[in-house]
C-alpha positions in Angstrom: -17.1 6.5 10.4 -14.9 5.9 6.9 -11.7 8.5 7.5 -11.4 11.3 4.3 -8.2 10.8 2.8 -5.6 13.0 1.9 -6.3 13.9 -2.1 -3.6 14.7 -4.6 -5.5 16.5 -7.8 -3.3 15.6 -11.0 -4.8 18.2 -14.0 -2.9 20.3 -16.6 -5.4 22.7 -16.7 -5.2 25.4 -13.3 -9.1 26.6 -13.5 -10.6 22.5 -13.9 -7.9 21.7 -10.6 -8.9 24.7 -8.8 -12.4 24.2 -9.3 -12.2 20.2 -8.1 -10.1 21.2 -5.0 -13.1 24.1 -4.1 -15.4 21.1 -4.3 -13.3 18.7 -2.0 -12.3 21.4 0.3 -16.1 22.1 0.9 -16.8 18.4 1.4 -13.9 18.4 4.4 -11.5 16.7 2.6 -8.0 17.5 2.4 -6.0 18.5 -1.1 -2.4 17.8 -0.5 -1.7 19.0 -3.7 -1.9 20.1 -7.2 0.2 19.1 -10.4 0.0 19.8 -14.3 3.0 16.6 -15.2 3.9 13.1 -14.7 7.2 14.7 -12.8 5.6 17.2 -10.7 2.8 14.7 -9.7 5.5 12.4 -8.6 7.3 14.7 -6.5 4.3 15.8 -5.0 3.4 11.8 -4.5 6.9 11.1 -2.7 6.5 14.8 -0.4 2.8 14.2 0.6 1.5 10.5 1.1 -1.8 11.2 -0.2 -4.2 8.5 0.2 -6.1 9.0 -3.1 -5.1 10.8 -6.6 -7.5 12.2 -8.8 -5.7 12.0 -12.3 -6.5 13.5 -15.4 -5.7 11.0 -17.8 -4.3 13.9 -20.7 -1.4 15.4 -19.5 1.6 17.9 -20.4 4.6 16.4 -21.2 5.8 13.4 -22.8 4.2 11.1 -20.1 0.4 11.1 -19.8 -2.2 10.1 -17.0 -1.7 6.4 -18.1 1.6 6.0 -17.7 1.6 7.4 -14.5 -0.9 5.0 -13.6 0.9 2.6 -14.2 4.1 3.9 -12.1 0.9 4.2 -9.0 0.7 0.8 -9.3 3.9 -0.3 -10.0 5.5 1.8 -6.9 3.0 2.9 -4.3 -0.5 1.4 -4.2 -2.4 4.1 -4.1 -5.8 4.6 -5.5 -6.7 6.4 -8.1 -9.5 8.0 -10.0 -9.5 9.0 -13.6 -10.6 12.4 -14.6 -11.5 12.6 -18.0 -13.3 14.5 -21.2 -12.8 11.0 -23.2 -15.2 8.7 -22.8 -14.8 6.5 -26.1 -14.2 2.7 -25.9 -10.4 2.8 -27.3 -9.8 5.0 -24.1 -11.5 3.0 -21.9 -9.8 -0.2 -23.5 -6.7 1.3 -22.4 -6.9 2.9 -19.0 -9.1 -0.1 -17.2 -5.7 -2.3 -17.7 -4.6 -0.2 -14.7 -7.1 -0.5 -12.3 -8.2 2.5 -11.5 -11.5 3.3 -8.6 -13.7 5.5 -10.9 -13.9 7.5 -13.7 -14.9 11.4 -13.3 -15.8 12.4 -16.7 -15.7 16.3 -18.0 -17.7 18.5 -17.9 -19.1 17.4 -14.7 -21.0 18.1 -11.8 -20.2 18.9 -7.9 -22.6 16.0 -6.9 -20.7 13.7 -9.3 -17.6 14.4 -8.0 -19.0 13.7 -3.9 -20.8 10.8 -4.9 -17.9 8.9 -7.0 -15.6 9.8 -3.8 -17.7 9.0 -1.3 -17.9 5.5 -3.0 -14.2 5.2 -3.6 -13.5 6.0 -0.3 -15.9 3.7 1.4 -14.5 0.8 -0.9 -11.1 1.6 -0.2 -11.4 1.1 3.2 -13.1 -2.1 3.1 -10.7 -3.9 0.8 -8.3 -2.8 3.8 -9.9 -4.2 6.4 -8.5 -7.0 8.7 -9.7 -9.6 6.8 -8.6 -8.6 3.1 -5.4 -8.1 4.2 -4.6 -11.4 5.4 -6.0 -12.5 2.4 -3.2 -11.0 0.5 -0.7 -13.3 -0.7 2.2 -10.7 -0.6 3.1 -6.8 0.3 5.9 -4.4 -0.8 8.5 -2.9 1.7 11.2 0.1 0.8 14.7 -0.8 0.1 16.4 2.5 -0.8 15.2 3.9 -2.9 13.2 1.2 -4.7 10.4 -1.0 -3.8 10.6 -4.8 -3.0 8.2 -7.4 -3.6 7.7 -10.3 -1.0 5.3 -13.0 -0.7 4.5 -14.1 2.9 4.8 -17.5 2.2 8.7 -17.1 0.8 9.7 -15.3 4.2 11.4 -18.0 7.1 11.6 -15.2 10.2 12.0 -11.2 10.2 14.7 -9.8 12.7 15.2 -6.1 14.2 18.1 -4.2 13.2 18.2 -0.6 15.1 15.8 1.3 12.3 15.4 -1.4 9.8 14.5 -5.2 9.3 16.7 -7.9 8.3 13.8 -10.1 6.3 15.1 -13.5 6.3 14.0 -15.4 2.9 15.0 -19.0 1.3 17.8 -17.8 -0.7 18.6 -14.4 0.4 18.0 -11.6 3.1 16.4 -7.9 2.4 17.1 -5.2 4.9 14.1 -3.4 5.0 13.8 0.6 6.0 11.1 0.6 8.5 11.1 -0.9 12.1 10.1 -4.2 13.0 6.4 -2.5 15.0 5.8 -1.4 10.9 6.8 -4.6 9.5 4.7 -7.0 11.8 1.8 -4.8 11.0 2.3 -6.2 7.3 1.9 -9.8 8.6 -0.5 -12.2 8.9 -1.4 -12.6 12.7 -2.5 -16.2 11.8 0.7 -17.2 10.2 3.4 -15.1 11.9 4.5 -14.5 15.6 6.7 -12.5 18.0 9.3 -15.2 19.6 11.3 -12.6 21.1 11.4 -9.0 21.2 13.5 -8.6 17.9 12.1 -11.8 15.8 9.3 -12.7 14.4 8.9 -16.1 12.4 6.7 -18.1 10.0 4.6 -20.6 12.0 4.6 -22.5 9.0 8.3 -22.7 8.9 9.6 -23.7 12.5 10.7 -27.2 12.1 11.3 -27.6 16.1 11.1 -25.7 19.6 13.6 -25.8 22.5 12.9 -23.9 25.9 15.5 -21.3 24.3 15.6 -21.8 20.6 13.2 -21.8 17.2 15.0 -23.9 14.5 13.5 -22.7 11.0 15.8 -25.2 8.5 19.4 -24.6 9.8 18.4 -21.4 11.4 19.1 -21.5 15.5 16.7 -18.4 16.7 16.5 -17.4 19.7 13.0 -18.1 21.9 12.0 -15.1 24.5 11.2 -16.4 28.4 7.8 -14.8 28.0 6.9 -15.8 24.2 7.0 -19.7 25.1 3.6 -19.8 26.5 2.2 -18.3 23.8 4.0 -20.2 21.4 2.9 -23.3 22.9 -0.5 -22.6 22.7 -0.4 -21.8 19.2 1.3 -24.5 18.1 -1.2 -26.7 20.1 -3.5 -25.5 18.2 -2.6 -26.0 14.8 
């Protein structure tokens, strides 16, 4: 059974958002929010974690649904569906640069609004199955208050550090803000394994195994008694 996700309603006008969350509400799903700007619909974004945003796609302010798009993208990932009384090609030209799940176009109907959800949803967790995501080539983790692109294939180990994650690269390191248990989630299982119980390293990288140590270039990491076996079979494998 696909899980409802948490829905943040992005519309400048109070009676068209009040009337959308009535119909999700009565579906079972969960509005985390309502906001009228680019701003507001941040906040709200930052505060709530919502798993899909229904965005109208004119806005108040200086920043319409667009651009915020755009920032979606850009910073968190999260799906999106445009809402929408304009339905003419230069509008479309324009908003299908950012990707967005659907299109919900005013005036509309309760059943339209179920059926492009229900459709979204079902997609959405597909493409996040098992399988898509070791398809991926890279993922974004927090570092302050920005976010940091990494590919998997740039990354030589990941080490624990209380809290955070010390993400070992080529030509730098990145200390992460979430936990190595969140981090190794990110990974590949086919291309990255626990060694010891704060590393995890590359397969593709290790250049040569000791009893004790990995050595990933001139890196001296240390091997856990009980990963060895595991290790070894791996590696047999390969």
């Amino acid at each position: 059974m696909t899980t409802k996700p948490h829905i943040l309603i992005v519309e400048d006008e109070p009676l068209i958002a009040d009337n959308i969350a009535f119909i999700l509400e009565d579906e079972g799903y969960k509005v985390v929010g309502k906001a009228i700007d680019v701003e507001e619909a941040l906040e709200l974004i930052e505060n709530t974690k919502p798993g899909l945003i229904l965005l109208d796609i004119s806005l108040d302010g200086d920043e319409d649904g667009v651009e915020l798009a755009h920032i979606i993208n850009q910073k968190y990932q999260i799906p999106f569906i445009f809402i929408t009384s304009h339905s003419d090609k230069l509008t479309i030209n324009r908003v299908k640069k950012t990707n967005p799940c659907g299109f919900i176009v005013k005036p509309f109907k309760a059943a339209e609004v179920i059926s492009t959800l229900a459709i979204v949803t079902y997609k959405s967790a597909n493409k996040h199955s098992g399988i898509q995501h070791e398809n991926k080539e890279s993922f974004f983790v927090k570092q302050g208050h920005d976010l940091v692109k990494i590919k998997y294939a740039d990354i030589l180990y990941v080490k624990a550090d209380d809290n955070y994650t010390l993400i070992v690269l080529k030509d730098t390191q990145i200390l992460a803000s979430l936990n190595l248990k969140s981090l190794a989630e990110k990974l590949p299982k086919n291309e990255f394994i626990r060694i010891h119980r704060s590393y995890m390293v590359n397969i593709s990288k290790i250049t040569r195994i000791s009893h004790r140590f990995i050595y990933i270039e001139t890196n001296e990491i240390p091997l856990g008694r009980g990963y060895y076996t595991k290790l070894q079979e791996l590696i047999t494998t390969l």
